[in-house]
MISEFI-181228 format. One line per 4 residues: for each residue x, y, z of C-alpha. Coordinates in Angstrom, 1 decimal. Example, Ala and Ser with C-alpha at 12.3 -4.5 7.8 and 13.67 -1.06 7.14 Angstrom:
% residues 2
12.3/-4.5/7.8 ~ 13.7/-1.1/7.1
% end
This chain:
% residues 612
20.0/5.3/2.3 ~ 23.3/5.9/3.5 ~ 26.1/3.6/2.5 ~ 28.4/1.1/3.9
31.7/-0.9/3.3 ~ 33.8/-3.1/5.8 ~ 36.9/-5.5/4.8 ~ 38.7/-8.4/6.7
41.1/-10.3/4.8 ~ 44.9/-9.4/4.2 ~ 45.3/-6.6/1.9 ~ 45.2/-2.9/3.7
41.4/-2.0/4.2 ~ 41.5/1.6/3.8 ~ 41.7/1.7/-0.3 ~ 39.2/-1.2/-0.4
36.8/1.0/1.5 ~ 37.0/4.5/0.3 ~ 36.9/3.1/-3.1 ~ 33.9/1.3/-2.0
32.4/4.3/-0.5 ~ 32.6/6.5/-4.0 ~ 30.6/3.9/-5.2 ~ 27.9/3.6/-3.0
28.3/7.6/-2.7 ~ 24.8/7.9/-4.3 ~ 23.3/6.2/-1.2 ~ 24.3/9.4/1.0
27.0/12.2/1.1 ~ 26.2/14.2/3.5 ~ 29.4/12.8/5.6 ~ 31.7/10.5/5.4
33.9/8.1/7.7 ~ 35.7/5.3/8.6 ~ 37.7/3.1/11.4 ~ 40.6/1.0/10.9
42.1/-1.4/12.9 ~ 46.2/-1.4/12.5 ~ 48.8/-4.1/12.8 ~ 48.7/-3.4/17.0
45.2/-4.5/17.5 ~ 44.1/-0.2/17.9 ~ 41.4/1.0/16.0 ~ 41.5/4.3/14.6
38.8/6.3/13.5 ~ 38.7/9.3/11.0 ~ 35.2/10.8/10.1 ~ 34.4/14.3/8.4
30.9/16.0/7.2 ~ 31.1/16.1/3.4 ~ 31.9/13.9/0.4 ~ 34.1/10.6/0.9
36.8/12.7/-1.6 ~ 37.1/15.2/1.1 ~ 37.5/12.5/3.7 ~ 40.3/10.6/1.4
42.0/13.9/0.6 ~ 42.4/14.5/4.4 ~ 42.8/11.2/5.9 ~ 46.6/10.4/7.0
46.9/7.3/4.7 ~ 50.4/6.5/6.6 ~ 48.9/5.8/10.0 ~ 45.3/4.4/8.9
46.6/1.0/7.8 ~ 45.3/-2.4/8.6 ~ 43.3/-5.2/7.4 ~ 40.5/-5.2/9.3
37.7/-2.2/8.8 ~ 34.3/-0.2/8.6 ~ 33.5/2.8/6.2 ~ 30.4/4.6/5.9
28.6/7.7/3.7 ~ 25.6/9.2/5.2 ~ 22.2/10.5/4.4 ~ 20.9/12.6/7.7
18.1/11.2/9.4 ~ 19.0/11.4/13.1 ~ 21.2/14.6/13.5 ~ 22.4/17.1/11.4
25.3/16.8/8.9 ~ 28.2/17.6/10.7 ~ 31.5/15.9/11.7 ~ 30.2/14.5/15.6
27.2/13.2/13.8 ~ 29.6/11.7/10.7 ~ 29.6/8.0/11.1 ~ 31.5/5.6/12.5
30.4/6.0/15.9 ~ 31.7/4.6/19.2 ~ 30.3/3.9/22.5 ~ 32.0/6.1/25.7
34.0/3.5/26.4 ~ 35.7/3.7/22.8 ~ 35.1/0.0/23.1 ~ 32.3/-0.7/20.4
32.4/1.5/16.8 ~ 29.5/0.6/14.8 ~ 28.3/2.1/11.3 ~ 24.5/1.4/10.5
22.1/2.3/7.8 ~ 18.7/2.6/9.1 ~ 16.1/4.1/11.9 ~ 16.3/2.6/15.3
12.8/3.6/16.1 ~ 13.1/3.3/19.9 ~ 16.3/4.7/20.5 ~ 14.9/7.3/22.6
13.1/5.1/25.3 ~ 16.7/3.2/24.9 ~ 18.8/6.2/25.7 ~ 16.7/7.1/28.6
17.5/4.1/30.2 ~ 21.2/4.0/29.0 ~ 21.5/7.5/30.8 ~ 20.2/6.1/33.9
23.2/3.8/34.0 ~ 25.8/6.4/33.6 ~ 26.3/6.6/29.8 ~ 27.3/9.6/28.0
26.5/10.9/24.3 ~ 28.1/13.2/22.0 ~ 26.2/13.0/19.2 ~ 22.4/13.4/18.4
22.2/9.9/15.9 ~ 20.1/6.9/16.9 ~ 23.5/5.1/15.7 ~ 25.6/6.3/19.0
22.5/4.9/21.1 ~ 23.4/1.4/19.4 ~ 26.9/1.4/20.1 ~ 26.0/2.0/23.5
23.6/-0.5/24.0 ~ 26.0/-2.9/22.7 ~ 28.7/-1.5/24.5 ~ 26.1/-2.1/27.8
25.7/-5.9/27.1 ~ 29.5/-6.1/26.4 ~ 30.0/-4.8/30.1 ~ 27.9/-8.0/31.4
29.0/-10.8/28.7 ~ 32.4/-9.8/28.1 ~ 31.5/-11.4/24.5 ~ 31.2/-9.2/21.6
29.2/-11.6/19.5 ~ 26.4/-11.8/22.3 ~ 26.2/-8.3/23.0 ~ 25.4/-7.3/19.3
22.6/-10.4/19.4 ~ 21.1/-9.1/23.2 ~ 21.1/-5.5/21.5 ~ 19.7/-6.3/18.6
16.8/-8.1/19.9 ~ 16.0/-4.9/21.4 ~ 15.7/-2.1/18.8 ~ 12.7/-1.4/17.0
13.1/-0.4/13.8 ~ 15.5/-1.0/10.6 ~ 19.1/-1.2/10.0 ~ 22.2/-2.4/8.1
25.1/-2.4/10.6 ~ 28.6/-2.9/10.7 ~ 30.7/-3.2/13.4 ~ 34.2/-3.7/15.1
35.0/-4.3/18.9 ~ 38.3/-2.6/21.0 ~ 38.1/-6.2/22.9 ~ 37.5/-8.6/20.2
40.2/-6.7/17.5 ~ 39.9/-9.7/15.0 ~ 36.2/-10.0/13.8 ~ 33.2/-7.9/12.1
30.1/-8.4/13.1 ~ 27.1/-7.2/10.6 ~ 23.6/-7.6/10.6 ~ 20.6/-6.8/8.8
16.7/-6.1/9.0 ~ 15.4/-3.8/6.2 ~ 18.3/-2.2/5.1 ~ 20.3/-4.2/2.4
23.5/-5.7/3.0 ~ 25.5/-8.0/1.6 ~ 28.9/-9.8/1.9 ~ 31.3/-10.2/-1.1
32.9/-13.4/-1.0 ~ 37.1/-13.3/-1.9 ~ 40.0/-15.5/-1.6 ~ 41.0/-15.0/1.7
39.2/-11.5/2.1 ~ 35.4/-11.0/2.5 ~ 34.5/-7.2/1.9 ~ 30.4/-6.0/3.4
29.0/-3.8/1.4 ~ 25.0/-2.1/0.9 ~ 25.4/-2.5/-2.4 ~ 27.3/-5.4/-5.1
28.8/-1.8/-7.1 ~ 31.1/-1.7/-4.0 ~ 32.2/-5.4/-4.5 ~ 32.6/-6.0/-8.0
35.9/-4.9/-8.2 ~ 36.7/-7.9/-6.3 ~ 34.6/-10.4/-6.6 ~ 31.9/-11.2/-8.0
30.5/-13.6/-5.8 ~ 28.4/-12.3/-3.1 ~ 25.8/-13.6/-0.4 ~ 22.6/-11.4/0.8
21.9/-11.3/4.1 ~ 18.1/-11.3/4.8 ~ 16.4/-9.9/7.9 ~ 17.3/-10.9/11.2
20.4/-12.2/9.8 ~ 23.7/-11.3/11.5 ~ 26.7/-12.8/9.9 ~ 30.6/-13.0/11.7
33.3/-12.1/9.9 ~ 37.0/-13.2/10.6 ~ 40.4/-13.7/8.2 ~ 39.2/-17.0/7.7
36.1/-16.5/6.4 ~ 32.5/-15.6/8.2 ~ 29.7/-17.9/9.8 ~ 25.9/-16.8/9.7
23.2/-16.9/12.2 ~ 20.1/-15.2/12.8 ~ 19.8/-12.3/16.3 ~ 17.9/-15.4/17.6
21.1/-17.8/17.5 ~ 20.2/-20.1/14.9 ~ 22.6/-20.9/12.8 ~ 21.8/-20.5/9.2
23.1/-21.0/5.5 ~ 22.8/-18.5/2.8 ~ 23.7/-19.1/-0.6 ~ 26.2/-17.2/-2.9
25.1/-15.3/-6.2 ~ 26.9/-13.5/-9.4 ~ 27.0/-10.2/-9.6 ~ 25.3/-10.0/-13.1
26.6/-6.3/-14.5 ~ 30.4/-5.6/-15.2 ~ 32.8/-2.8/-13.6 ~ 32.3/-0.6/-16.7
29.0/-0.3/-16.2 ~ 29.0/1.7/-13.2 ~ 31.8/4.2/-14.9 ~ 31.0/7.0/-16.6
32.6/5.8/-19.6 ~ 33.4/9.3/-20.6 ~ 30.6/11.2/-20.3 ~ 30.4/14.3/-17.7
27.5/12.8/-15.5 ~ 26.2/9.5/-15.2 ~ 22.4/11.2/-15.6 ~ 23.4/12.0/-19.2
25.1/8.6/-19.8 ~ 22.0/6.5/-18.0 ~ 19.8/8.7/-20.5 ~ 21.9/7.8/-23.8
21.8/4.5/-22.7 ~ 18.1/3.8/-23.2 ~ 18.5/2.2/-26.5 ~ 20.0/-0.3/-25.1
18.5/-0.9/-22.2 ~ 15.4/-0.7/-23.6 ~ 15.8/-3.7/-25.9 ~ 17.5/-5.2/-23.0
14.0/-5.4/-21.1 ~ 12.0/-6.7/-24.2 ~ 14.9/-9.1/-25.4 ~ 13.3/-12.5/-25.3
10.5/-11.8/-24.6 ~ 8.2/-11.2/-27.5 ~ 7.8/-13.2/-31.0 ~ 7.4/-10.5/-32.8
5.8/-12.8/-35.9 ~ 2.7/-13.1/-33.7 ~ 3.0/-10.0/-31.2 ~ 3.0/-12.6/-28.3
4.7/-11.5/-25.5 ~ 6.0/-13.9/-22.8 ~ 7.9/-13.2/-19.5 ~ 8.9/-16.0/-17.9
9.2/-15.3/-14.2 ~ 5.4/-14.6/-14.0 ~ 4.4/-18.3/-15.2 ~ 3.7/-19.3/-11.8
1.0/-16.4/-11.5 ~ 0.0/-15.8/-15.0 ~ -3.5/-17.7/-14.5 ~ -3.9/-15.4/-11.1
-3.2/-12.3/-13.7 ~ -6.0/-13.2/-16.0 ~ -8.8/-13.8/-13.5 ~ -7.5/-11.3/-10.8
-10.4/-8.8/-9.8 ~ -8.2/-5.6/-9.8 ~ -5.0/-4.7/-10.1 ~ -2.7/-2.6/-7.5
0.0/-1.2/-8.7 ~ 2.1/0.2/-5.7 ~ 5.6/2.3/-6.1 ~ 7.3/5.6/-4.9
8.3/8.4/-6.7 ~ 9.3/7.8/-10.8 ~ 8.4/4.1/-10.3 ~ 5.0/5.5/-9.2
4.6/7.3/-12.4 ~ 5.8/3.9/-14.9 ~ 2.7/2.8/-12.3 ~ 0.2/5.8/-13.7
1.0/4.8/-17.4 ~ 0.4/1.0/-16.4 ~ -2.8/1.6/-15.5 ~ -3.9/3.9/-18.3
-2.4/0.5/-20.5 ~ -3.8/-2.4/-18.5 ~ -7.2/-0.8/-18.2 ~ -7.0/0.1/-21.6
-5.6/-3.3/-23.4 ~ -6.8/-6.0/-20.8 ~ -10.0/-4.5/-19.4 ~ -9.1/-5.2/-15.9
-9.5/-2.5/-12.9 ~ -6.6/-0.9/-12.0 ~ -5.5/1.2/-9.0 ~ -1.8/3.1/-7.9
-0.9/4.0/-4.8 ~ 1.7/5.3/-3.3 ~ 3.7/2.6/-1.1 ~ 4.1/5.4/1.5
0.5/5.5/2.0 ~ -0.6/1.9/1.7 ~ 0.2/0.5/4.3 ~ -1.1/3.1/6.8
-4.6/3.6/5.3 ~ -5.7/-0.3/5.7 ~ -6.8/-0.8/2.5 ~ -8.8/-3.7/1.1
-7.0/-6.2/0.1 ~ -7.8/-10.1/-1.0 ~ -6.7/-12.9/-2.3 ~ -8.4/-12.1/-6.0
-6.5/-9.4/-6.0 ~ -3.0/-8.9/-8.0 ~ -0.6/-6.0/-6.5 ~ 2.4/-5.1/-8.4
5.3/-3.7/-6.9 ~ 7.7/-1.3/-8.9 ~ 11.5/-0.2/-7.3 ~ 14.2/0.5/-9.3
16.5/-1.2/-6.1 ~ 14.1/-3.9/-4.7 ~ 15.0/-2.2/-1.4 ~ 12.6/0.4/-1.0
11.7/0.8/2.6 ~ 7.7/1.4/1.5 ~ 7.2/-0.5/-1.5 ~ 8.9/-3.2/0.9
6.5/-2.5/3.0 ~ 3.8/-2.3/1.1 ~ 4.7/-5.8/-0.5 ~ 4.1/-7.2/3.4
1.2/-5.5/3.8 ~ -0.5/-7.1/0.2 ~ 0.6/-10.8/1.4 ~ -0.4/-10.3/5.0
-4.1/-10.4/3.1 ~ -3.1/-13.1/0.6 ~ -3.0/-11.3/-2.5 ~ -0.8/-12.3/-5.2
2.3/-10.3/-5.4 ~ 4.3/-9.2/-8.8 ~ 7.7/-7.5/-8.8 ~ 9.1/-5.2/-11.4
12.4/-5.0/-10.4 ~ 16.4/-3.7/-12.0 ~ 18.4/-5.5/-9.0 ~ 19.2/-8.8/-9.2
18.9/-10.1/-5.8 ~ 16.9/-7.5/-4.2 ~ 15.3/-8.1/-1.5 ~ 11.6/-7.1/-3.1
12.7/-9.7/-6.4 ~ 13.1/-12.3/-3.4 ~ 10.1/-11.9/-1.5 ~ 7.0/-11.7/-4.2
5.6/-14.4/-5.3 ~ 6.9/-13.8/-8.7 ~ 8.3/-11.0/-11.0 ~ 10.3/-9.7/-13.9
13.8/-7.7/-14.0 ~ 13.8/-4.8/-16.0 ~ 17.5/-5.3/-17.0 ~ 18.2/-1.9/-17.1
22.2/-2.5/-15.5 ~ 22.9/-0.1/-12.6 ~ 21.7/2.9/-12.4 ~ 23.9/5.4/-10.2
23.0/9.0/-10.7 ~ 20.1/9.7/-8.2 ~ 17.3/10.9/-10.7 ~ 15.7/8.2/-12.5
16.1/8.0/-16.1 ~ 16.8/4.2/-17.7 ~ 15.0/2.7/-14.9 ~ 11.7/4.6/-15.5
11.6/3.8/-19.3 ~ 12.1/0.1/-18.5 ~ 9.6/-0.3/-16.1 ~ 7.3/1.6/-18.7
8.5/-1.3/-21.4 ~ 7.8/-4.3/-18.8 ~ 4.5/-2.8/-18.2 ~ 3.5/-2.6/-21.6
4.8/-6.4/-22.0 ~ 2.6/-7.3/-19.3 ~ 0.3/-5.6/-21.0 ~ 1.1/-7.5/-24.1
1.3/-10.8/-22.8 ~ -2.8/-10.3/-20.6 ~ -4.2/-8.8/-23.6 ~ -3.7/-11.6/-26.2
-4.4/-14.5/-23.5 ~ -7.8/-12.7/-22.5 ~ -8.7/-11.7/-26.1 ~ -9.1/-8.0/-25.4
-7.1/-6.7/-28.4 ~ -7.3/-8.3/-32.2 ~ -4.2/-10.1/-33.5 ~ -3.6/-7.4/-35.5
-3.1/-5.0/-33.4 ~ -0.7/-7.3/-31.4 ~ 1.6/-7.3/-34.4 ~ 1.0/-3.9/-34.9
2.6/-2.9/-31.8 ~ 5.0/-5.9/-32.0 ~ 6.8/-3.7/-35.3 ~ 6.5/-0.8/-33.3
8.5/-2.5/-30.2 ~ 11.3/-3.0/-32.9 ~ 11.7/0.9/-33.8 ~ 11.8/2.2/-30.5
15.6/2.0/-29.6 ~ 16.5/3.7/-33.1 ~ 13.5/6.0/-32.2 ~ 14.9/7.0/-29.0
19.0/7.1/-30.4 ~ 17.2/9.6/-33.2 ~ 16.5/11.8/-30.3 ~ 19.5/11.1/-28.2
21.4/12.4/-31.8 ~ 19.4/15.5/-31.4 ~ 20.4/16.8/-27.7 ~ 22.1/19.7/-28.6
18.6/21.4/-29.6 ~ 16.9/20.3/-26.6 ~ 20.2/21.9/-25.1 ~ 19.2/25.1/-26.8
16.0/25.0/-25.1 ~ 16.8/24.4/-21.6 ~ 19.3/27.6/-22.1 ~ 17.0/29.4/-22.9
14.5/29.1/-19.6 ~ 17.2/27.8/-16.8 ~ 16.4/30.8/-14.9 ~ 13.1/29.9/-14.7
11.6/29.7/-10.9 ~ 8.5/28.0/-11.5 ~ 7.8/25.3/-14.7 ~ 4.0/24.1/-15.7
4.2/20.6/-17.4 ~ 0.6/19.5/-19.0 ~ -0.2/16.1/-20.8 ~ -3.1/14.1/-21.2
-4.1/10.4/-21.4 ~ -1.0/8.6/-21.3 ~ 1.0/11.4/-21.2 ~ -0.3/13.2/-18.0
2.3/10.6/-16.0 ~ 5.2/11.9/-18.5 ~ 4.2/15.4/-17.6 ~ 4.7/14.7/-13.8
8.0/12.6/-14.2 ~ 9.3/15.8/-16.5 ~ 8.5/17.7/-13.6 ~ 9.9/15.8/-10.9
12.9/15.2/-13.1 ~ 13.2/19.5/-13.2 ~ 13.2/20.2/-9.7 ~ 14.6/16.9/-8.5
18.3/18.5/-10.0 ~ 17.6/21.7/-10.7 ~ 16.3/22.9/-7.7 ~ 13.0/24.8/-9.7
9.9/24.7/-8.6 ~ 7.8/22.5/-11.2 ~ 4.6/21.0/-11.4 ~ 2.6/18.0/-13.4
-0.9/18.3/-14.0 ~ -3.7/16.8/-17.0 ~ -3.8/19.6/-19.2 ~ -7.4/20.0/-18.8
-6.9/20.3/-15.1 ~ -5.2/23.6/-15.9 ~ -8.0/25.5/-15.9 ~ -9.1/24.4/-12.1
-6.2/26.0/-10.2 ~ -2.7/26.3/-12.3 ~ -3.7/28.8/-14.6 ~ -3.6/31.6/-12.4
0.2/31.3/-11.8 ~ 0.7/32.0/-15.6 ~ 2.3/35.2/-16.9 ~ 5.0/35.8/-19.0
7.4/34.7/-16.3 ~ 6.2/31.0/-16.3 ~ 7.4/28.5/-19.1 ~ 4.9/25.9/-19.5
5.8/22.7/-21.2 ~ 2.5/21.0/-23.6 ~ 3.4/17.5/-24.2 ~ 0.8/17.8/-27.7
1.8/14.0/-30.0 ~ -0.8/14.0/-32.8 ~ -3.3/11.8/-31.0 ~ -6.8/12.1/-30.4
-6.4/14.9/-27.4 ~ -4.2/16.6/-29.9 ~ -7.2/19.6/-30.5 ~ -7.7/19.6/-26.6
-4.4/20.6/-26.3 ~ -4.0/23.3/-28.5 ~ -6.6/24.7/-27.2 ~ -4.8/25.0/-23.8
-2.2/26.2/-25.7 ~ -4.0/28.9/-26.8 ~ -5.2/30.2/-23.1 ~ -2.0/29.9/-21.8
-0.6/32.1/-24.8 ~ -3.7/34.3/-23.9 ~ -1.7/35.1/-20.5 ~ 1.6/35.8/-22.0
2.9/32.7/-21.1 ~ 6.5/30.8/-22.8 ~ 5.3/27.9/-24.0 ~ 7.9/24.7/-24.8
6.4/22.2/-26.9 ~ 6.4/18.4/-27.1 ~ 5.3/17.4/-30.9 ~ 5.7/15.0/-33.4
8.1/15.3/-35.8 ~ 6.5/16.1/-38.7 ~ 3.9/18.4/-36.9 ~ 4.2/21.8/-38.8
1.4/23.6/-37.4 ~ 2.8/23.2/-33.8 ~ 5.0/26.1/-34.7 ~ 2.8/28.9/-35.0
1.6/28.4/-31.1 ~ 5.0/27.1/-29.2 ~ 7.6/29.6/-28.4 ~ 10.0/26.4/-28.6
9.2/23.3/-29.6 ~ 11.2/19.8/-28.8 ~ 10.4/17.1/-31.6 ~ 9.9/13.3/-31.0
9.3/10.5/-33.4 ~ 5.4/9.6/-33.6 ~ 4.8/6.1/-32.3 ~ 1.8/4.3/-31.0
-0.2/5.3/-27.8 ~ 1.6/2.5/-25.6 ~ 5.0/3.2/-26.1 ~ 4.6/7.5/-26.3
5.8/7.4/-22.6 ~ 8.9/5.9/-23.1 ~ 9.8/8.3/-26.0 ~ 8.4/11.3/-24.8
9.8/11.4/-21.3 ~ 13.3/11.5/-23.3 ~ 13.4/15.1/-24.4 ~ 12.4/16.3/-20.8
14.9/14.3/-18.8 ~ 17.4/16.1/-21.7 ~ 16.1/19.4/-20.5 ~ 15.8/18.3/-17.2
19.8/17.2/-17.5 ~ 21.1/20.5/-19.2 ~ 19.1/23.3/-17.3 ~ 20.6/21.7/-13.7
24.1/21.5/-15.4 ~ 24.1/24.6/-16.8 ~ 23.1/26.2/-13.4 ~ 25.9/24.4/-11.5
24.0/21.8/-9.7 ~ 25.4/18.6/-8.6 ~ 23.6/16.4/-11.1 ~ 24.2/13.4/-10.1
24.2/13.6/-6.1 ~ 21.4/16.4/-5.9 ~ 20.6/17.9/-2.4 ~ 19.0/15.7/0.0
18.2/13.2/-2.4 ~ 19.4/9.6/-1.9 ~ 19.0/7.1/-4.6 ~ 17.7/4.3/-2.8
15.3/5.3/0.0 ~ 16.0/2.3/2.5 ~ 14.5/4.3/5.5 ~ 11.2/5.9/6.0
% end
């Protein structure tokens, strides 16, 4: 979750990695840091709690220069957020300064045994432990290369490391296992980085390192190996999105530009990959599976967090259209509770990055048991897209603010293509209705930029209840997931307290919070619930609650219940996620920025969570 950059070539370093670091700054920014090595074979170090601008604004840009160098933006897991704690770290011989995103699980059992040799720490990060540990090999070896390998065959646990040696002034040494990494390749430069947004400006060449892979880094280019000291070859990819896509390109937040952009990335995940003559619906990179699909016995569909919900409304479609069994789970879960797994089974994965530490996880668990493995993946490369048996990209381009808004719509579109594509093979929905929905497909960008045209009244709303401290959203059928993505949206930036529930699960529990205090936000499209909800409508209007309502655009009678109402195109029951999750990331977007909240780097949120 944190971020890191390191360069070695012949340019000055220290630009290349605070720019770097601004970009990965959604991984972490809690603190900030980095260590240079100058023309004189010294390595200087600079690290402050914070954001990397406060770093660059006080970091003396006359002394820090050199060409070889580590940078790093942190998310707290070991140690409070505070300068000591800052990364990089050193060992106590200021020999070994190491920058590392990750948990080293056993760094306790290894500090107690490092203390019994006479080390010293100053900080309270598993990260110091490692520099020491390397720094303890480096004593015996007297080879920096060696020492990183013995250490590293050592730790338990995960991590994305960078380092630089007092000793050895002329190299990098990184390494991976569960925390991404990867190494831009440049003319005469080479430039680590968690994350190709740090590279592109560059190059757009880059190589992933996979776990257990360490990788040496000098001005004339870098060598790979594994911790075991095999050598190995790993080959080089295209970055596949372009500098201006990770710009804000105007707009005051890249939430609010990710949102405007669904239009487009919406077609982008469907472009293709239906005829829409016939409503057949074909995506390619689940060929190799697709007869697995049709005679699986269940479906799992694992994820964390949004990507958990896209799961929720991929179930209510796949049971639904294709008449197969479905389950979710949460990937945090999965993989503790043993659950029974078998090779009939089909489990699909859903991560925005491809790098999430449980859905990774979780992915390990399902082929341990020799199920067939799906990912529904946005990043190119990731290290989920590389290690399921097959998969689609949502095509989504990078998504940078922290709460998911693109990403979740696209997942939702790649489920309902899956959806699509099982359907018509098994026969479990008329031709009709295939080209039925296959129309439909083609309206809803235009749908979605009608309502991205009408943000200034969903503006309007979120005025009018951003001091709110507690928000109710209800929905049913495919719309009970939208209500708890509006609601994890609302608090996730906000900061209020906010809640999903099914609408008819009101009455069991939530209802008592109601008074006249307590917006509650109906999610009520003209479908068959559509009586169902009014009459929660009505009982929560009973109790003096505000109510915000989520209707069709041409629903007049919604008026004489809803305090405020928020109007979204009708479409058909698959694709009513996608368009109704709109208006609520807008109210989401406007009640956190009109309350001063960082949108894009909320508190204690990182946007890819690489560490359990």
């Amino acid at each position: 979750m944190c971020g890191i950059v390191g360069y070695i070539g012949k340019k000055n370093s220290l630009p290349i990695i605070i720019e770097g670091l601004r970009r990965l700054e959604y991984r972490g920014y809690d603190s900030a840091g980095v260590s240079i090595i100058n023309d004189k074979a010294k390595v200087l170090n600079y690290k402050k709690v914070g954001r990397v601008g406060e770093m660059n604004d006080n970091i003396d840009k006359d002394i820090f220069q050199g060409s070889i160098g580590i940078g790093h933006t942190r998310w707290a897991t070991h140690g409070v957020p505070n300068d000591v704690n800052a990364h990089p770290h050193f060992d106590m011989d200021d020999n070994v300064v190491i920058v590392h995103n990750g948990i080293i699980e056993n760094y306790k059992q290894i500090k107690t045994k490092l203390l019994a040799e006479g080390f010293q720490f100053s900080s309270d990060t598993d990260t110091e432990v490692l520099a020491n540990l390397i720094n303890y090999y480096f004593r015996q070896t007297n080879d920096f290369e060696k020492s990183v390998r013995l250490a590293l065959n050592e730790v338990e646990g995960t991590y994305g490391l960078a380092c630089l040696c007092a000793k050895e002034p002329d190299k990098v040494i990184v390494a991976r296992n569960g925390s991404p990494l990867l190494l831009g390749v440049g003319i005469e430069e080479t430039i680590v980085s968690s994350d190709a947004s740090a590279v592109i400006n560059h190059t757009k060449n880059v190589v992933y390192l996979e776990d257990g892979d360490m990788a040496i880094l000098t001005k004339n280019g870098f060598k790979m190996k594994t911790i075991h000291d095999v050598k190995i070859y790993r080959e080089a990819h295209k970055i596949d999105f372009l500098l201006e896509d990770i710009e804000k390109s105007g707009y005051d937040h890249f939430m609010l530009k990710e949102i405007c952009e669904q239009p487009d990335t919406i077609q982008n995940t469907y472009r293709g990959r239906i005829n829409f003559d016939s409503g057949i619906a074909k995506l390619g990179g689940l060929d190799s599976v697709f007869d697995k699909m049709l005679n699986a016995k269940r479906f799992i569909i694992t994820a964390c967090g949004t990507a958990w919900h896209a799961g929720l409304v991929g179930e209510y479609m796949i049971e639904q259209f294709c008449r197969i069994p479905v389950e979710v789970e949460y990937a945090s879960e999965f993989r503790y509770r043993r659950p029974i797994i078998d090779e009939d089974d089909v489990v699909i994965l859903i991560s925005q990055s491809g790098e999430t530490a449980d859905t990774l996880a979780a992915l390990r668990e399902a082929k341990k048991f020799g199920a067939t493995t799906i990912g529904i993946v946005n990043v190119i490369g990731s290290t989920i897209a590389r290690e399921v048996d097959a998969g689609t990209y949502v095509h989504a381009g990078p998504e940078i603010g922290v709460a998911s808004t693109k990403a979740f719509t696209s997942q939702v579109m790649s489920l309902a293509l899956i959806t699509m594509m099982i359907a018509a093979e098994k026969n479990t929905i008329s031709k009709e209705s295939l080209i039925e929905i296959a129309t439909e497909l083609r309206n809803i960008p235009g749908k979605i930029k009608k309502m991205i045209d009408a943000k200034e009244d969903y503006k309007k709303v979120a005025d009018a209840f951003k001091n709110a401290n507690n928000v109710l959203y209800l929905g049913r059928g495919f719309n009970f997931p939208v209500a708890l993505e509006g609601a994890l949206k609302l608090k996730e930036i906000s900061y209020i307290h906010a809640e999903g529930y099914p609408a008819a699960e009101m009455k069991h529990g939530p209802i008592a919070l109601i008074d006249e205090n307590m917006p509650v936000v109906f999610i009520a499209p003209q479908d068959r619930t559509y009586d169902k909800i009014i009459s929660n409508i009505e009982e929560v209007k009973a109790r003096k609650g505000r109510i915000i309502a989520l209707a069709s655009d041409d629903d007049d009678n919604i008026n004489s219940y809803a305090d405020y109402v928020l109007r979204v195109p009708k479409t058909l029951a698959l694709f009513a996620p996608i368009l109704n999750v709109i208006p609520l990331q807008f109210l989401s977007y406007y009640v956190a920025a009109s309350r001063g909240c960082d949108v894009d780097q909320p508190r204690n949120l990182a946007k890819s969570v690489t560490v359990e």
